[in-house]
C-alpha positions in Angstrom: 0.0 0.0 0.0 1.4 3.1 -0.6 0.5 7.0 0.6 -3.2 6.8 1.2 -4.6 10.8 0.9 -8.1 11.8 1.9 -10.4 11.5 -0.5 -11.6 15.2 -1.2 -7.7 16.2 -1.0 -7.0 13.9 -4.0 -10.2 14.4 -5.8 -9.0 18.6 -5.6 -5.9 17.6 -7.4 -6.8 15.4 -10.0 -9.9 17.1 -11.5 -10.9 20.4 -11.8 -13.3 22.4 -9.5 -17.0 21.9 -11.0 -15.8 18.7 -11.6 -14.5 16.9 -8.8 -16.5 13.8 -7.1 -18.1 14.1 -3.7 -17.2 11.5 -0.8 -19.8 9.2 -1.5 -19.0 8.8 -5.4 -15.2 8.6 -4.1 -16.4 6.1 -1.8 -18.3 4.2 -5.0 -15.3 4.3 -6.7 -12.8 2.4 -4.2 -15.6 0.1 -3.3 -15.8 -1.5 -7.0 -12.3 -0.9 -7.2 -11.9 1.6 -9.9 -9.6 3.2 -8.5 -7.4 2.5 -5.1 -8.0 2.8 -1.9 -9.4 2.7 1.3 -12.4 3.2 3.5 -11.2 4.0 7.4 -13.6 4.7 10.0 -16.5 5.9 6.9 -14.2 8.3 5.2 -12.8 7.4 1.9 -8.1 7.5 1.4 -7.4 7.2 -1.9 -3.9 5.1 -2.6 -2.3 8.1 -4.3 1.4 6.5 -5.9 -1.2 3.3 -7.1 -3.3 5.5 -8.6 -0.7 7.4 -10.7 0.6 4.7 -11.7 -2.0 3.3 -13.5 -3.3 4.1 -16.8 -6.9 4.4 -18.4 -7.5 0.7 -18.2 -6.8 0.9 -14.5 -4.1 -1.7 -14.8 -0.2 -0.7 -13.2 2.2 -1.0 -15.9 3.2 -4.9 -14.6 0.4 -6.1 -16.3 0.7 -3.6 -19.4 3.3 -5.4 -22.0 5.4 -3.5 -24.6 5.7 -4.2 -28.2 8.3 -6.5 -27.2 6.3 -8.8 -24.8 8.3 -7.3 -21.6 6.5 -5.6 -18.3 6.6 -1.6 -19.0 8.6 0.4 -16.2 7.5 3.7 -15.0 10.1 5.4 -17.6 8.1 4.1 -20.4 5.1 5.0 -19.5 6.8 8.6 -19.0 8.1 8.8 -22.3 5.0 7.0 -23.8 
């Protein structure tokens, strides 16, 4: 596990204001495991170095294979 963040504290830097997701739809989300985290005591942490590691397809880059049939690292995914 790595840095859990409060919920509204990551939602206010990954989207913009207008935009962002409440607490409940934060909790939806790490429920059916869209994105990761955890619920403590009612209030939603969202695993913030899993998250940006992931991509789209909610998969970390492990499980994402090159061209070349080897696991991405983080400087491919950096350099696309």
């Amino acid at each position: 596990m790595g840095k859990l963040v409060r919920g509204t504290t990551w939602a206010k830097e990954q989207f913009e204001k207008g935009s962002r997701p409440g607490r409940d739809k934060i909790i939806e989300w790490i429920t059916a495991e869209h994105i990761p985290g955890q619920i403590i005591a009612g209030e939603p942490y969202v695993d913030a170095d899993r998250f940006a590691i992931r991509d789209h397809t909610g998969q970390t880059p492990v499980k994402l294979s090159a061209n070349d049939n080897r696991p991405r690292t983080g400087i491919d995914l950096l350099v696309g």
